[in-house]
C-alpha positions as CSV (number, residue, x, y, z in Angstrom):
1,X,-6.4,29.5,4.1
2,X,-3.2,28.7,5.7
3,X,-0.5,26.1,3.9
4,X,1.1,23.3,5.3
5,X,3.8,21.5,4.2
6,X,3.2,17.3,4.1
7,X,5.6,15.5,6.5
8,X,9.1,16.2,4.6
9,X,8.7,17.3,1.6
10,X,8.2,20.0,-0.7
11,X,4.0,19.5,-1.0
12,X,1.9,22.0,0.3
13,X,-1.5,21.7,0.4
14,X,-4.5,23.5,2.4
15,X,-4.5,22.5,6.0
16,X,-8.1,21.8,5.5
17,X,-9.2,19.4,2.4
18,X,-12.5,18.9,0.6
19,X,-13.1,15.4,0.9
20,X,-15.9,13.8,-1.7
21,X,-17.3,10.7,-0.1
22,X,-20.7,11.8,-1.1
23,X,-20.0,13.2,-4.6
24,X,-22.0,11.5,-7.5
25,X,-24.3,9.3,-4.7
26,X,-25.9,12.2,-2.2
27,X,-24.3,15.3,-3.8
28,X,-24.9,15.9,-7.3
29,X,-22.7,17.5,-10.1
30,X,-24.1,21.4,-9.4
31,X,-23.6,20.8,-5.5
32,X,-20.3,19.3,-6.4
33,X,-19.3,22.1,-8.5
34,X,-20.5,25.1,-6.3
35,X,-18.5,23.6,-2.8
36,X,-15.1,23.4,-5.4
37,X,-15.9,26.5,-6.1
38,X,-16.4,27.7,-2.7
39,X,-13.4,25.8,-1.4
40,X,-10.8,27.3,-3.8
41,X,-11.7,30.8,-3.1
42,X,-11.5,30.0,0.1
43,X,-8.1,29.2,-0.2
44,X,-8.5,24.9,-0.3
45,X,-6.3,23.3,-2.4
46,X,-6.7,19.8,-1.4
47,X,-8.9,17.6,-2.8
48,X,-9.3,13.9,-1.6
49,X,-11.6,11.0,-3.5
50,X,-11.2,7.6,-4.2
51,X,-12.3,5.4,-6.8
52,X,-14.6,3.5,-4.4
53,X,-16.3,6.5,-4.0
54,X,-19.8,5.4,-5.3
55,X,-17.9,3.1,-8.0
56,X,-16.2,6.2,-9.6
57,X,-18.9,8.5,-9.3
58,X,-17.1,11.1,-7.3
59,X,-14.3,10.8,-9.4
60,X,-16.0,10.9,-12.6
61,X,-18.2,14.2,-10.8
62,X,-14.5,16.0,-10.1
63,X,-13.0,15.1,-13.7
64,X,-15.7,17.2,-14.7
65,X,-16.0,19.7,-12.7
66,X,-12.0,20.3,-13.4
67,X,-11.4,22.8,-16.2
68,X,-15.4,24.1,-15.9
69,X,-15.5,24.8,-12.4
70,X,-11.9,25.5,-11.7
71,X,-8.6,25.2,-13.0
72,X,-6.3,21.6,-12.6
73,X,-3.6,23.2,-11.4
74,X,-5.6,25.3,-8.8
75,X,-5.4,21.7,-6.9
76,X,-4.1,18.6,-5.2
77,X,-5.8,15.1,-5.7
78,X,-5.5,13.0,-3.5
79,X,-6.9,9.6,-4.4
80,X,-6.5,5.8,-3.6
81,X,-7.3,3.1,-6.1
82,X,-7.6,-1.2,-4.6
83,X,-10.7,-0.4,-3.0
84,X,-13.9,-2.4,-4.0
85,X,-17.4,-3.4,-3.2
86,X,-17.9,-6.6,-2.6
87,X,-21.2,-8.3,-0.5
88,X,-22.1,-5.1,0.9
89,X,-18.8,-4.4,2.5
90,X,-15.5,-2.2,1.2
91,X,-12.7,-4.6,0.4
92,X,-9.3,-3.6,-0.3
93,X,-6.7,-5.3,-2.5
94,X,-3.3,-3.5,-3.0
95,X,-2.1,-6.0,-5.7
96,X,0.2,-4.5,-8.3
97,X,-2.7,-5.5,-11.0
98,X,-5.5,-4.0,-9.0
99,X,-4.1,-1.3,-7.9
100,X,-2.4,0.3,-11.2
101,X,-5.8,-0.8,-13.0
102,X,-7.6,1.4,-10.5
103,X,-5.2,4.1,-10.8
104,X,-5.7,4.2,-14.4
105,X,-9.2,4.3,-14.4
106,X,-8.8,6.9,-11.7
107,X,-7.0,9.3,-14.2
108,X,-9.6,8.8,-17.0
109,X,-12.2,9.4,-14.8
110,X,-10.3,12.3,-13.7
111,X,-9.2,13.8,-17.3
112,X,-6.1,14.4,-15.8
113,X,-2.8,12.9,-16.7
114,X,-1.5,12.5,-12.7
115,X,-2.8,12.9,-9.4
116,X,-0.4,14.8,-6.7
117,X,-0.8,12.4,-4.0
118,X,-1.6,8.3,-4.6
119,X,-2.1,6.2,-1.8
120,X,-1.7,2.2,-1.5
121,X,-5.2,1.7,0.4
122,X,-4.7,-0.8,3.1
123,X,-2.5,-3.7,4.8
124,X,-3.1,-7.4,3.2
125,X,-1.7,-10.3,4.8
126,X,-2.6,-11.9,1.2
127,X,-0.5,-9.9,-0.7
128,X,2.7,-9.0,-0.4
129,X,3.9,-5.9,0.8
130,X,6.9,-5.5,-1.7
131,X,4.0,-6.3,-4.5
132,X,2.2,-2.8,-3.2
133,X,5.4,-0.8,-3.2
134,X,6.2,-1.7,-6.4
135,X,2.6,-0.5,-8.1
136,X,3.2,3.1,-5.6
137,X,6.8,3.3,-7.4
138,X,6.1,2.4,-10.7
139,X,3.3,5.5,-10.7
140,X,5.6,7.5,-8.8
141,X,8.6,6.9,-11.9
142,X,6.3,7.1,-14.5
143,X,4.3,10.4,-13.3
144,X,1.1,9.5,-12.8
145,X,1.7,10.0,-9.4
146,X,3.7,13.3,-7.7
147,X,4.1,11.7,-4.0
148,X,2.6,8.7,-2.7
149,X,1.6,7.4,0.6
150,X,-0.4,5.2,2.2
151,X,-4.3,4.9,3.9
152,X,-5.4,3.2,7.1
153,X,-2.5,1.4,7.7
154,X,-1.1,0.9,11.9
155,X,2.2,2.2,12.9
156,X,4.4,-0.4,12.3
157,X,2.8,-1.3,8.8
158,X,3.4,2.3,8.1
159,X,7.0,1.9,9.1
160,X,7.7,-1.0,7.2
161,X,6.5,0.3,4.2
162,X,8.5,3.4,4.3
163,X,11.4,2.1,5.0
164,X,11.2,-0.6,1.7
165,X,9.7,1.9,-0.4
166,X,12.2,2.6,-3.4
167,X,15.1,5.3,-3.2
168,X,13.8,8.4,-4.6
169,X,10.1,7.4,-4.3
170,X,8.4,10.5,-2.3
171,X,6.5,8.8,0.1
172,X,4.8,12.1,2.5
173,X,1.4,10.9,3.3
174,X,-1.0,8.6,5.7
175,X,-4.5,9.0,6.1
176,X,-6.0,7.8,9.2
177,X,-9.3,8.8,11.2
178,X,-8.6,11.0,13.9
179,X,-11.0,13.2,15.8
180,X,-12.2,13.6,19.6
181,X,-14.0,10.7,19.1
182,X,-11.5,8.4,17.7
183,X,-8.0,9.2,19.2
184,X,-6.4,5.7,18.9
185,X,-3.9,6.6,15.8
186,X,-1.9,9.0,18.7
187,X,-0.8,5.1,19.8
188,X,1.2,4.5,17.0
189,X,0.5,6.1,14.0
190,X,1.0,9.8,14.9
191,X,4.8,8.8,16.3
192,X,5.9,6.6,13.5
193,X,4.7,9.0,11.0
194,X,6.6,11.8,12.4
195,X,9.6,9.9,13.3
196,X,9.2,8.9,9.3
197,X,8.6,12.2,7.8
198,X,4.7,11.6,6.8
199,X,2.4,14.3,7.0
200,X,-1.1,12.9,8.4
201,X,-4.4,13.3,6.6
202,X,-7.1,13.4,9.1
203,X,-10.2,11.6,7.7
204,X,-13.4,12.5,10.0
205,X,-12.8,15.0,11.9
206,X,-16.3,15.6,12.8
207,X,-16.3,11.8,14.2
208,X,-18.4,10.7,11.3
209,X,-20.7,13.6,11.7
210,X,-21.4,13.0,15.7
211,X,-19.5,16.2,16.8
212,X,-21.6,18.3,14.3
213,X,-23.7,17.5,17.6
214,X,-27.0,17.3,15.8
215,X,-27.7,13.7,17.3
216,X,-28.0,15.0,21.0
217,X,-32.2,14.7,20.7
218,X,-32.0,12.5,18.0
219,X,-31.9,10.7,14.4
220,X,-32.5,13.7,11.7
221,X,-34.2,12.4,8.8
222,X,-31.1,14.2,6.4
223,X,-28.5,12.6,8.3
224,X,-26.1,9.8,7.7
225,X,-27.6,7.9,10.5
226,X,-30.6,8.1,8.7
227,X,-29.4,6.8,5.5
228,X,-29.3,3.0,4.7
229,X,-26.1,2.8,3.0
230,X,-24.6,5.0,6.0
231,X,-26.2,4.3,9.4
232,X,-23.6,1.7,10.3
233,X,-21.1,3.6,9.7
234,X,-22.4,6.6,12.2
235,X,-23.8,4.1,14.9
236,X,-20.0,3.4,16.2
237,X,-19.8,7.0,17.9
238,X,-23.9,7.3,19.7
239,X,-22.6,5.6,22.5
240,X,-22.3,7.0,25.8
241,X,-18.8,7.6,25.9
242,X,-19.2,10.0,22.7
243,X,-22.2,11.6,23.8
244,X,-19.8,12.9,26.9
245,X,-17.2,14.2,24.3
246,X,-20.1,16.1,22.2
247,X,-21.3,17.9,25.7
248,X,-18.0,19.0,26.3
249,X,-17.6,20.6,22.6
250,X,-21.0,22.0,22.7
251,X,-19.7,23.6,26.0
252,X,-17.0,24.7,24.6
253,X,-18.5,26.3,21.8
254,X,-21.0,28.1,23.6
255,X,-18.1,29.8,25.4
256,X,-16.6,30.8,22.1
257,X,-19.3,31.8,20.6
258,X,-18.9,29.9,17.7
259,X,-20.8,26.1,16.3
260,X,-19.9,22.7,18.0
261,X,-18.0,21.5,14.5
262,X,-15.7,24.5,14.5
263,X,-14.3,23.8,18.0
264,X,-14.4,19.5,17.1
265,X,-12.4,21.0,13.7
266,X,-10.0,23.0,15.2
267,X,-9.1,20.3,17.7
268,X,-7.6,18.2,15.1
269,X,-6.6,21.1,13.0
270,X,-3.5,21.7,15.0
271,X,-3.0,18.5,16.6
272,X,0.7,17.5,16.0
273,X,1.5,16.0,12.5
274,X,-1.2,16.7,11.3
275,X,-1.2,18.3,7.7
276,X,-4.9,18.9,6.7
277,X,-8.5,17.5,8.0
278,X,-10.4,16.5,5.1
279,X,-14.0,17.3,5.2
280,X,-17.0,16.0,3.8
281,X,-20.2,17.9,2.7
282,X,-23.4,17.5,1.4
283,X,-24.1,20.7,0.6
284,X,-22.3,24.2,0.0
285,X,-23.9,25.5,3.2
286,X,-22.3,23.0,5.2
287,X,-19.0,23.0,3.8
288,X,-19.1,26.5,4.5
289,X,-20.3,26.2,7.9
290,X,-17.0,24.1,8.3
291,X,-14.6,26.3,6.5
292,X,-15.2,28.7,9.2
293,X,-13.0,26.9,11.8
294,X,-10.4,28.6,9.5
295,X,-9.9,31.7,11.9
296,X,-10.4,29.9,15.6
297,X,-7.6,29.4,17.6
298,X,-8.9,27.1,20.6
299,X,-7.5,28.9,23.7
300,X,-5.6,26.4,26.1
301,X,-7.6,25.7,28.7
302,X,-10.3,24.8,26.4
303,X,-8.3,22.3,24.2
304,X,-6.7,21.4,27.8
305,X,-10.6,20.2,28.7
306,X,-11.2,18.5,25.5
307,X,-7.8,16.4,25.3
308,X,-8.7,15.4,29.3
309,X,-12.5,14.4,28.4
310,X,-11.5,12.7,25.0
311,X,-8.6,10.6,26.3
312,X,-9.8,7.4,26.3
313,X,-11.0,7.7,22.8
């Protein structure tokens, strides 16, 4: 699997990552461990959790799996700590306290004594910003974190926080959702973090699962639409607008001869900036069904098509 480099710096990671969203809730341990293992010899080297991933589940799943499935060193974590449950919904709080609590537990969960890339997880008007940047460089100085970087945050948040961000602290990331389905971050996001060095981590490529196409005749009974703690989350992208994108990607892959999520994938692949898509799976079989998009190069008039049809995404 081909390497990138992470905006400018000296971290390169996989330009696709293993993301574990479902780890320890929908995917158990065994599943876990055979996609790491699938992943690695596939040439992945970036992994991506959080410890809001089912309350520290994933992360408890991957600290695990690391040593008896494959080697630490073998990878990158990625991982953001702030982020809670709290009356159904996902709330974040980049507080110093919270945040180097979280990373903490993080690394126990983990087993490990860093992570390679540790990212603040969102914008609070209720805290202030210097407050985050001082929890990112503190892990940073003290080594529990390699690089750090930041999750979900707009362009200008993005550039405010580099720019204060300590001397010498190695800020090379952003994660943002980007797919055909959800285009917005090329607004703002996408320029700032080039014109600041950042590297973008694509989260959802697939559009939550809705360029998998497998919602064109309806709700399977396996899917994330199905699920109760996930259907919301999917519902955002069955519109009509999305259901346009996902003809012209099944289109597309017909052409190709290859599946709808290995055209979607590609797409984002190699859109500018970006330094890996991170992908979710259930299962091994899926995972490998998207580590496929690996070896397709979308010719031009194709991606020409999708950027024309996805534009107002």
């Amino acid at each position: 699997m081909e390497q990138r480099v992470v905006g400018r710096s000296g971290l390169r990671v996989s330009r696709i990552g293993l993301g574990t969203l479902t780890w320890g809730r929908d995917t158990d341990q065994h599943e876990a461990g055979e996609q790491l293992r699938e992943f690695v010899d596939a040439g992945g080297t970036l992994v991506d959790t959080a410890d809001a991933y089912g309350d520290g589940a994933a992360e408890d799943v991957l600290g695990t799996l690391l040593g008896e499935a494959v080697d630490r060193e073998e990878l990158h974590i990625c991982t953001r700590s702030g982020m809670s449950w709290q009356d159904g919904a996902l709330r974040a709080d980049p507080s110093r306290g919270a945040m180097l609590a979280g990373l903490d537990a993080s690394l126990t969960r983990l087993g490990t004594d860093h992570v390679d890339v540790w990212l603040a997880p969102a914008w609070s008007a209720e805290v202030p910003l210097e407050e985050t940047l001082s929890a990112l460089e503190l892990a940073a100085r003290t080594g529990r974190a390699r690089y750090v970087g930041f999750a979900n945050h707009a362009g200008w948040q993005l550039a405010r926080a580099v720019t204060l961000l300590g001397p010498g602290v190695p800020a090379v990331a952003v994660e943002a959702e980007y797919s055909l389905v959800q285009r917005s971050v090329e607004a703002e996001v996408v320029p700032a973090a080039g014109a600041l060095g950042v590297g973008l981590l694509a989260w959802s490529p697939l559009g939550r699962g809705v360029l998998t196409a497998k919602y064109r005749t309806g709700t399977p009974a396996d899917s994330r639409a199905a699920s109760p703690h996930m259907s919301a989350f999917v519902e955002a992208y069955l519109d009509a607008g999305s259901r346009r994108i996902v003809d012209a990607v099944v289109t597309a892959a017909e052409g190709l001869g290859c599946a709808p999520l290995e055209v979607a994938l590609a797409w984002v692949r190699d859109r500018p900036g970006v330094a890996s898509i991170l992908v979710g799976a259930r299962t091994a079989a899926q995972l490998r069904d998207s580590l496929l998009c690996e070896d397709l190069v979308l010719p031009e008039e194709i991606r020409s098509a999708l950027d024309e049809v996805s534009s107002s995404s």
